[in-house]
VMD Tcl script that builds the backbone (N, CA, C; Angstrom):
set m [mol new atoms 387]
animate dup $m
set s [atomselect $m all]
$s set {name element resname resid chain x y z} {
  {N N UNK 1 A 0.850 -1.190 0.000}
  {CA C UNK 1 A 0.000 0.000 0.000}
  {C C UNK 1 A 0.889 1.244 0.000}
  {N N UNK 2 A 0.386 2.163 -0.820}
  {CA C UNK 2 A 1.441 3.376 -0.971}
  {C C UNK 2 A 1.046 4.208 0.872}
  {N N UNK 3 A 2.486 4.638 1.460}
  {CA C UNK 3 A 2.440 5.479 2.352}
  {C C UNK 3 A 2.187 6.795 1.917}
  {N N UNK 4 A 1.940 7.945 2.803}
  {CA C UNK 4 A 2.120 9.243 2.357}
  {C C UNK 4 A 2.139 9.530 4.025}
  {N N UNK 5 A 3.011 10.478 3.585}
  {CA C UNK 5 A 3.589 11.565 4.870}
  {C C UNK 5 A 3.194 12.757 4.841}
  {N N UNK 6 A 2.493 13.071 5.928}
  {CA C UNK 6 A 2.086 14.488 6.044}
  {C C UNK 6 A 1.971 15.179 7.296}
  {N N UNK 7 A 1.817 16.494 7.430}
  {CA C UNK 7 A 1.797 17.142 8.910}
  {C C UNK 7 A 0.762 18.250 8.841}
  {N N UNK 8 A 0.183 18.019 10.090}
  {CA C UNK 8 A -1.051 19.194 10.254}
  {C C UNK 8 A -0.711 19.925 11.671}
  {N N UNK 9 A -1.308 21.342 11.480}
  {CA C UNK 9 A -1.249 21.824 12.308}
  {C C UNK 9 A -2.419 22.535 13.036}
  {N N UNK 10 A -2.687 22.003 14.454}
  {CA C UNK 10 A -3.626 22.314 15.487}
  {C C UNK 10 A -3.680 23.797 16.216}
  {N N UNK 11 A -4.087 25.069 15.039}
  {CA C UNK 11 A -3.900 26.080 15.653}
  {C C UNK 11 A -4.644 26.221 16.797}
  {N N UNK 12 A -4.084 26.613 17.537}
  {CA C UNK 12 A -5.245 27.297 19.437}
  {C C UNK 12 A -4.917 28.621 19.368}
  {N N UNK 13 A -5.764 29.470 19.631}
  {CA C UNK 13 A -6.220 30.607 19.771}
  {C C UNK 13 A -5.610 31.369 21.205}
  {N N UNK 14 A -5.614 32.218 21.723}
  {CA C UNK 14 A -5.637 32.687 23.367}
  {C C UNK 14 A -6.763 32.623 23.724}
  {N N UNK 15 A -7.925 32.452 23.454}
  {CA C UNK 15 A -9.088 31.616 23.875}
  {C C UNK 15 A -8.739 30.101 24.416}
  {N N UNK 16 A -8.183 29.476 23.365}
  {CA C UNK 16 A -7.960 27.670 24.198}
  {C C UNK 16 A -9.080 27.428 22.290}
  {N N UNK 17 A -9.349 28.012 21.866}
  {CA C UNK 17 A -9.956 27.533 20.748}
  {C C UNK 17 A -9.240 26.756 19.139}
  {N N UNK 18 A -9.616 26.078 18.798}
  {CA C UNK 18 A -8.618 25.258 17.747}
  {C C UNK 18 A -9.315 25.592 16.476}
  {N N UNK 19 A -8.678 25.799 15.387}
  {CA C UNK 19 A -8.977 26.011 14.079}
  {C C UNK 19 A -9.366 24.832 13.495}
  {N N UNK 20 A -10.382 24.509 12.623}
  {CA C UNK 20 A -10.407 23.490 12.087}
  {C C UNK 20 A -11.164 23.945 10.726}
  {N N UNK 21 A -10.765 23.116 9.232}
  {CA C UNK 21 A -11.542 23.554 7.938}
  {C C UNK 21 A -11.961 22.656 7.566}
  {N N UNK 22 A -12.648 22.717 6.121}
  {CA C UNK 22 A -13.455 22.006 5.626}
  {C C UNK 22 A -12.718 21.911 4.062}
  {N N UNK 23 A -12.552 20.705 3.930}
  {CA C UNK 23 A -12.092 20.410 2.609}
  {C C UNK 23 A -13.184 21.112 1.536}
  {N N UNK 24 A -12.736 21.465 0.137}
  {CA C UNK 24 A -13.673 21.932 -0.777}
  {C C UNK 24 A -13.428 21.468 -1.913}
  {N N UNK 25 A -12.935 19.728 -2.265}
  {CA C UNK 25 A -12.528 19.393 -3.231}
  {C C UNK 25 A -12.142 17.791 -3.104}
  {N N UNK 26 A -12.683 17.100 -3.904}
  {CA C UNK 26 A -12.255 15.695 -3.724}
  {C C UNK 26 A -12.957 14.581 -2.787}
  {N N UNK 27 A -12.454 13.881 -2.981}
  {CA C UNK 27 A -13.617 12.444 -2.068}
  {C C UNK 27 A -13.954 12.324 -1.105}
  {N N UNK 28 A -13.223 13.446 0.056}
  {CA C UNK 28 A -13.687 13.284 1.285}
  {C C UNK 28 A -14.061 15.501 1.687}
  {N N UNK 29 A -14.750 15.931 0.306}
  {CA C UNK 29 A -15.280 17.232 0.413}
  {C C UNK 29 A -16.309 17.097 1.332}
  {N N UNK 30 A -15.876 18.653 1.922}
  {CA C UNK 30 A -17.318 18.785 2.879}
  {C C UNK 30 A -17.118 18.247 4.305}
  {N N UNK 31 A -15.744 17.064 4.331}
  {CA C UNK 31 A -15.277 17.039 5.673}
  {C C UNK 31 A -14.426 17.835 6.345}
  {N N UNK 32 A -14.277 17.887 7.803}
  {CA C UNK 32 A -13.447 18.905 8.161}
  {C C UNK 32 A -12.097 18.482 8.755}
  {N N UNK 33 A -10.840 18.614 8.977}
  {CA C UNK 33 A -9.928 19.061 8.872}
  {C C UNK 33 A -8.752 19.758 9.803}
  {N N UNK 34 A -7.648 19.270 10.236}
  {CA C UNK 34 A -6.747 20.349 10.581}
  {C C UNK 34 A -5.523 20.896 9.424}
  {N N UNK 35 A -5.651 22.298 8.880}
  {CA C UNK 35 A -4.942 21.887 8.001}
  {C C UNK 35 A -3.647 21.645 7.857}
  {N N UNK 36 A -2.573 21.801 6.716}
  {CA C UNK 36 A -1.635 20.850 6.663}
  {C C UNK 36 A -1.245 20.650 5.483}
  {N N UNK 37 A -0.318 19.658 5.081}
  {CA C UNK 37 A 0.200 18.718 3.433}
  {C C UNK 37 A 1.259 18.201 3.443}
  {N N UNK 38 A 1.463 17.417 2.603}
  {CA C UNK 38 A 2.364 16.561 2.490}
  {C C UNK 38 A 3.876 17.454 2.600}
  {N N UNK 39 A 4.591 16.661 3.446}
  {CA C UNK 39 A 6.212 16.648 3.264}
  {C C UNK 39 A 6.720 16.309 2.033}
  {N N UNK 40 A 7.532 17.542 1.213}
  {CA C UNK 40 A 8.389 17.242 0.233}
  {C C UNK 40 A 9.557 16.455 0.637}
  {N N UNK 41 A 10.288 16.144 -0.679}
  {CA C UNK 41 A 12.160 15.693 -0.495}
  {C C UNK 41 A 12.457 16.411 0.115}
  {N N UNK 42 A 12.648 16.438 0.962}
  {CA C UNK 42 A 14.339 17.194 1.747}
  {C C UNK 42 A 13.597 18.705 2.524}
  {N N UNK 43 A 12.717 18.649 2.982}
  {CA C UNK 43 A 11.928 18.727 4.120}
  {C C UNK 43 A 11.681 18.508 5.958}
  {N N UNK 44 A 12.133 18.835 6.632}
  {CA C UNK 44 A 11.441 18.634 7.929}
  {C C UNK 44 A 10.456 18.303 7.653}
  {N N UNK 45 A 9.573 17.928 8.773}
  {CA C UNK 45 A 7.671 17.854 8.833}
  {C C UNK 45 A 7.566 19.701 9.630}
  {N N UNK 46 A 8.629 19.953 10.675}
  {CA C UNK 46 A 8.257 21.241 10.585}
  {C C UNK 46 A 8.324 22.412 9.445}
  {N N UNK 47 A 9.165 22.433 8.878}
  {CA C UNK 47 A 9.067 23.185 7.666}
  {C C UNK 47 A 8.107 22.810 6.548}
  {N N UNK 48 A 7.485 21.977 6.551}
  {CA C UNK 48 A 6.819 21.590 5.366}
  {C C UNK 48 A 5.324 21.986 5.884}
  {N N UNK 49 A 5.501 21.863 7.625}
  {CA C UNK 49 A 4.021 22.760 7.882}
  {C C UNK 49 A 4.081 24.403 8.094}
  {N N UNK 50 A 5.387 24.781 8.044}
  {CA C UNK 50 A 5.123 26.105 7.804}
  {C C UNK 50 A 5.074 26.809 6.429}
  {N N UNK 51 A 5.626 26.078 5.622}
  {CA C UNK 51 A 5.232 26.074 3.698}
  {C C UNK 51 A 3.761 25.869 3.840}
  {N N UNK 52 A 3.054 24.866 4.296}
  {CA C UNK 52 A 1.853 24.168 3.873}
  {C C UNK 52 A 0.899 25.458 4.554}
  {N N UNK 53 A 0.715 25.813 5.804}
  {CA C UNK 53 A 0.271 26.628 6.352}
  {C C UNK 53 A 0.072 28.258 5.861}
  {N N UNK 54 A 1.313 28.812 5.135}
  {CA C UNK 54 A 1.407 29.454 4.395}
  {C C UNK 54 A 1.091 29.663 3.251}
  {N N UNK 55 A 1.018 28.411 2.017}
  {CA C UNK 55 A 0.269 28.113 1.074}
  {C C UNK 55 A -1.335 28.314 0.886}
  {N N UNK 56 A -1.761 27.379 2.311}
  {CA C UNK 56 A -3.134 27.456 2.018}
  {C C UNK 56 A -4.000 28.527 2.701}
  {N N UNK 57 A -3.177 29.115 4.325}
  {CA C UNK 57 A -4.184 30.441 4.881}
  {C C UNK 57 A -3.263 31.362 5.163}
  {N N UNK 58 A -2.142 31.491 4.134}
  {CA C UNK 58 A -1.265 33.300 3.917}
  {C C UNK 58 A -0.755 33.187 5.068}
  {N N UNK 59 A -0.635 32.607 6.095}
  {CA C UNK 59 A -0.230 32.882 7.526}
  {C C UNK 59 A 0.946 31.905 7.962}
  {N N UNK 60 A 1.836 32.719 9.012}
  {CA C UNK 60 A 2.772 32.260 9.730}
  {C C UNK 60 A 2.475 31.831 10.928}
  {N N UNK 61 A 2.639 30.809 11.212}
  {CA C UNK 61 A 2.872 30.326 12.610}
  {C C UNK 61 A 4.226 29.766 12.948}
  {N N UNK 62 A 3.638 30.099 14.117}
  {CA C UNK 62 A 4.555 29.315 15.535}
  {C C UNK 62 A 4.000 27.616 15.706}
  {N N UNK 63 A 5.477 27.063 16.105}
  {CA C UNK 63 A 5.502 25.609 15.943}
  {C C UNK 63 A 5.282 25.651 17.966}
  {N N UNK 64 A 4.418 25.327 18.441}
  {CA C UNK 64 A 4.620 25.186 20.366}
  {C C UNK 64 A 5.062 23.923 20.287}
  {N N UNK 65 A 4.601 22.334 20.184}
  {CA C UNK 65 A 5.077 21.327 20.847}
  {C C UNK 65 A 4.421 20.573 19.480}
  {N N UNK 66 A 5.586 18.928 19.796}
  {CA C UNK 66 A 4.690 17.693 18.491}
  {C C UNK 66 A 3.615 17.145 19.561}
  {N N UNK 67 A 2.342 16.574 18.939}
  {CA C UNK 67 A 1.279 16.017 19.643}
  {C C UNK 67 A 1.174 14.758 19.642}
  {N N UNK 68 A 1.115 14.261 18.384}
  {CA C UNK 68 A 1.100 12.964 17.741}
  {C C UNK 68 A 1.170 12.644 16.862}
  {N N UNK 69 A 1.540 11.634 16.253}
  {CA C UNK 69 A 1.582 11.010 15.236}
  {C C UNK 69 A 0.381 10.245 14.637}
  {N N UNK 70 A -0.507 10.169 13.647}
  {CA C UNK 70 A -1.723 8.920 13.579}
  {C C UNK 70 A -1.038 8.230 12.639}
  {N N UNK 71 A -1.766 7.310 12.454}
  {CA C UNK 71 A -1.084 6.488 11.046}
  {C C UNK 71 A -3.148 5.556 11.111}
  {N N UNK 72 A -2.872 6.181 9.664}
  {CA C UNK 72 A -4.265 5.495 8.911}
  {C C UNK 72 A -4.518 4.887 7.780}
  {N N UNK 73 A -5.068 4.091 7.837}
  {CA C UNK 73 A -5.376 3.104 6.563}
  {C C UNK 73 A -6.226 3.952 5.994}
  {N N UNK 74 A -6.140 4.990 4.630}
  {CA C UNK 74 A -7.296 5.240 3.649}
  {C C UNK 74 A -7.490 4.127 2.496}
  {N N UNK 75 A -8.543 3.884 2.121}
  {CA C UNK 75 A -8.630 2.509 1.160}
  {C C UNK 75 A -7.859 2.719 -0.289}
  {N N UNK 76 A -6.981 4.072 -0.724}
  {CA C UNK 76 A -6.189 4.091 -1.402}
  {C C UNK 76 A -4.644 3.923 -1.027}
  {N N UNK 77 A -4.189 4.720 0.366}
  {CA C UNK 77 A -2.974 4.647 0.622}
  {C C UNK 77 A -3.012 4.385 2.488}
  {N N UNK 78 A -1.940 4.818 2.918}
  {CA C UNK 78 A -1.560 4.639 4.358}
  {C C UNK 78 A -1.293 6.081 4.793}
  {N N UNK 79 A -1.815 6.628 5.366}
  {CA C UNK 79 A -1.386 7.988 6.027}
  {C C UNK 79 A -0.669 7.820 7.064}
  {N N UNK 80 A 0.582 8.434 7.450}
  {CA C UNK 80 A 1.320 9.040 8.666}
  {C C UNK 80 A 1.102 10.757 8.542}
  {N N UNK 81 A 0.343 11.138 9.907}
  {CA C UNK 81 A 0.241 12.690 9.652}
  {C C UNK 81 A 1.051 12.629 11.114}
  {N N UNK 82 A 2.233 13.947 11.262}
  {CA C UNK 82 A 2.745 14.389 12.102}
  {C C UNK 82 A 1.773 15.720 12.768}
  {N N UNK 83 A 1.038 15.765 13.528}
  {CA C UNK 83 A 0.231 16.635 14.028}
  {C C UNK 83 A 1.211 17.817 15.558}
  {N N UNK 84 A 1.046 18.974 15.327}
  {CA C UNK 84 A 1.878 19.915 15.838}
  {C C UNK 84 A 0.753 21.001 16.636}
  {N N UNK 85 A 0.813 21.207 17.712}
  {CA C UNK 85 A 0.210 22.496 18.490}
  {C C UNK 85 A 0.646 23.725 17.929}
  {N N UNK 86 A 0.072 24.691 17.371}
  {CA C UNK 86 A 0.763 26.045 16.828}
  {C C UNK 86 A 0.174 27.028 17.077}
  {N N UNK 87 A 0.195 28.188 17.116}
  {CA C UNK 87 A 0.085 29.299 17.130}
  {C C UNK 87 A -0.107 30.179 15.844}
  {N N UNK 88 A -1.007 31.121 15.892}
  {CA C UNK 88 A -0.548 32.484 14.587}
  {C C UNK 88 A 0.724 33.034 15.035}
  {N N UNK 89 A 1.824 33.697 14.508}
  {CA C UNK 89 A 2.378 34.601 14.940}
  {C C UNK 89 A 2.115 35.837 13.561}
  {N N UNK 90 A 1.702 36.133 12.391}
  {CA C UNK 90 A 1.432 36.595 11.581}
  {C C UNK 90 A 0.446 36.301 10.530}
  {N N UNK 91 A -0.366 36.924 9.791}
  {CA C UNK 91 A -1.682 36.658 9.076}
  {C C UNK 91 A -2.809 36.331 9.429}
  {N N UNK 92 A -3.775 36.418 8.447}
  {CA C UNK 92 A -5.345 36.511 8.985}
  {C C UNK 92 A -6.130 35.499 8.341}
  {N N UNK 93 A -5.236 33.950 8.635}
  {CA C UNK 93 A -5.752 32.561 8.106}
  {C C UNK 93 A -6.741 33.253 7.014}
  {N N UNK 94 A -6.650 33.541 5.843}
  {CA C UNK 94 A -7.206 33.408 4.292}
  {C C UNK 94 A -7.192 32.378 3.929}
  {N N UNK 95 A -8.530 32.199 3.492}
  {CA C UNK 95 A -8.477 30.740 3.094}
  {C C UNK 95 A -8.328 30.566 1.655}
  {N N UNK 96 A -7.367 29.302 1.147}
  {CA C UNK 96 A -6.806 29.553 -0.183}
  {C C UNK 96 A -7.312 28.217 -1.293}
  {N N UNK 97 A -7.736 27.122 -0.155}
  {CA C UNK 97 A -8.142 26.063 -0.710}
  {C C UNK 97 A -9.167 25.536 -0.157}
  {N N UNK 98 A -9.657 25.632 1.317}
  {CA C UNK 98 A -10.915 25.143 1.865}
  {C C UNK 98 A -11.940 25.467 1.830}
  {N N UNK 99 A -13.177 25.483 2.170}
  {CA C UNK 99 A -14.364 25.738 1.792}
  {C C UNK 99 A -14.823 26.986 2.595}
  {N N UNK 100 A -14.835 26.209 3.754}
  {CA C UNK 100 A -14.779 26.797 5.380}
  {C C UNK 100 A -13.543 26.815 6.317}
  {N N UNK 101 A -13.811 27.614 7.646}
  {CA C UNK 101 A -13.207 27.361 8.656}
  {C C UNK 101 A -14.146 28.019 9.676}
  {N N UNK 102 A -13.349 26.749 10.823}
  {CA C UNK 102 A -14.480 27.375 12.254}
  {C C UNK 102 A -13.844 27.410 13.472}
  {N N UNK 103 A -13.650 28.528 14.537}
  {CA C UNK 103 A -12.853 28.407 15.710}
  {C C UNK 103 A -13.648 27.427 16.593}
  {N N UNK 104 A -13.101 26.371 17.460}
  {CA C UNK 104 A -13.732 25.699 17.771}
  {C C UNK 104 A -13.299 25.462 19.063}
  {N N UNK 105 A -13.920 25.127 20.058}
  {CA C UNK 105 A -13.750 25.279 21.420}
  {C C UNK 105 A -13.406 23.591 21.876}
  {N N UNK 106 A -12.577 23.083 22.809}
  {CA C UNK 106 A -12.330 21.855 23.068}
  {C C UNK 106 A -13.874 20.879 22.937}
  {N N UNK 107 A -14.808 21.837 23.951}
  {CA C UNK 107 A -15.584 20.942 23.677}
  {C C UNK 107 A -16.922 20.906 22.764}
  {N N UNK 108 A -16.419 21.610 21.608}
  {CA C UNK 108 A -17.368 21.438 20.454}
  {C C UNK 108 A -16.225 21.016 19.573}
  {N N UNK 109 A -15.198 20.340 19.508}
  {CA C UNK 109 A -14.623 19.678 18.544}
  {C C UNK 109 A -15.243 18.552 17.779}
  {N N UNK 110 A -16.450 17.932 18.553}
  {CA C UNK 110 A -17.033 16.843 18.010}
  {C C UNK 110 A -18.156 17.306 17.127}
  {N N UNK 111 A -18.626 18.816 16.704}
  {CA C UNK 111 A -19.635 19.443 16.508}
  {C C UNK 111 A -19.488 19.498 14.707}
  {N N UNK 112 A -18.502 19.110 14.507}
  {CA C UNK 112 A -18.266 18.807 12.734}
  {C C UNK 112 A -17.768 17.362 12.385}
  {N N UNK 113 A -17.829 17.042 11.248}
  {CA C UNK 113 A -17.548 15.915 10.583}
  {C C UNK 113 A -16.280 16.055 10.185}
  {N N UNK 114 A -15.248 14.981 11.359}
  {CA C UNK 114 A -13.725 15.082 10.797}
  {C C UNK 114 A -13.671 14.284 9.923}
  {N N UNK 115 A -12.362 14.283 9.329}
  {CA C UNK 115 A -12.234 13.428 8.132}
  {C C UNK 115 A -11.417 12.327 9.477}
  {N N UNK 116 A -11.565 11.062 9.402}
  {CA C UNK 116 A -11.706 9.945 9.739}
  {C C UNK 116 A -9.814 9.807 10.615}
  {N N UNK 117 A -8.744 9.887 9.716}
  {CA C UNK 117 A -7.771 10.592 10.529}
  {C C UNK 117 A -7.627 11.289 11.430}
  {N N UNK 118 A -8.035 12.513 11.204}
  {CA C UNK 118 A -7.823 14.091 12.249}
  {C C UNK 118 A -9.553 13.244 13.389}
  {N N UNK 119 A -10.297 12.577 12.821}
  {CA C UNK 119 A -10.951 12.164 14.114}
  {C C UNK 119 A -10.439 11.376 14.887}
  {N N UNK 120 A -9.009 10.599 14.974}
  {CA C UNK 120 A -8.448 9.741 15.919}
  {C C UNK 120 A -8.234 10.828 17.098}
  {N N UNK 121 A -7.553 12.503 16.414}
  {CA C UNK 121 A -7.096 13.188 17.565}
  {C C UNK 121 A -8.045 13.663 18.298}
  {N N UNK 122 A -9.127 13.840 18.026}
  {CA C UNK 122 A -10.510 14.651 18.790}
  {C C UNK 122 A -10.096 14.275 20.087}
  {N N UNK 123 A -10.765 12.685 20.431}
  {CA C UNK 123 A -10.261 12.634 21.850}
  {C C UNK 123 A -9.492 13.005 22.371}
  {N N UNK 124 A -7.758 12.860 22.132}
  {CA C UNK 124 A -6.707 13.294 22.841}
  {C C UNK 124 A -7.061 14.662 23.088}
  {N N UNK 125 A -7.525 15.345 21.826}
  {CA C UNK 125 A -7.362 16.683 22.043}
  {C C UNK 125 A -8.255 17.525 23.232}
  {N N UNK 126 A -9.456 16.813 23.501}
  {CA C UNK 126 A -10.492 17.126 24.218}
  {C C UNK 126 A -9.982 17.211 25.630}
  {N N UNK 127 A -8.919 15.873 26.083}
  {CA C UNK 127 A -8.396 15.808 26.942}
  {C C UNK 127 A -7.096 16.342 27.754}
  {N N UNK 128 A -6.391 16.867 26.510}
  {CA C UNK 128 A -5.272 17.294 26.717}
  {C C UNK 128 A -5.384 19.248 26.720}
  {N N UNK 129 A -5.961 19.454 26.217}
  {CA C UNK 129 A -6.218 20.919 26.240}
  {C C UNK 129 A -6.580 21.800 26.964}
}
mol reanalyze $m
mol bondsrecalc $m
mol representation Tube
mol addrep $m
């Protein structure tokens, strides 16, 4: 099964609130999301989420701590997503590829439809936050 490597990042707010979007394209549209993308060649997973982050909502962040790792079976490939706690430190998350986005409070994280991955972290996140 083909792997793919990728890293998302769990923005929190100074509220305690987490960013989360909504895909607007492809087989799992309309679900939601932390966003993120694949690690190039010769890449960190941190640098490739501050490219990726930048790409898709114009904005810089701050890397705070790694969270976890998931690793998921999609019925095309194998996902490893490196998932990261971050911060804004610059920009006004524009959205460049998602549909939506919604600030979301620990405990309305369950209040959207994750995409099946980023739903392994809900729990941790509910708990750890």
């Amino acid at each position: 099964m083909k792997k793919v490597r990728v890293v998302a990042a769990i923005i929190r707010d100074a509220d305690g609130r987490i960013f989360a979007t909504q895909r607007g394209y492809g087989d799992w549209k309309d679900y939601w999301e932390f966003p993120g993308g694949k690690i190039e060649a010769g890449e960190t997973p941190e640098d490739a989420l501050r490219r990726e982050i930048w790409e898709e909502l114009e904005t810089h962040i701050g890397i705070e701590r790694f969270v976890a790792t998931v690793e998921y079976d999609y019925p095309a490939f194998h996902l490893s997503m490196n998932c990261y706690l971050c911060y804004v430190e610059s920009g006004n998350l524009t959205l460049k590829e998602h549909e939506a986005a919604r600030w979301l409070s620990p405990n309305k994280l369950t209040s959207v439809r994750w995409l099946p991955a980023d739903e392994d972290l809900i729990g941790k996140l509910s708990r750890d936050l």
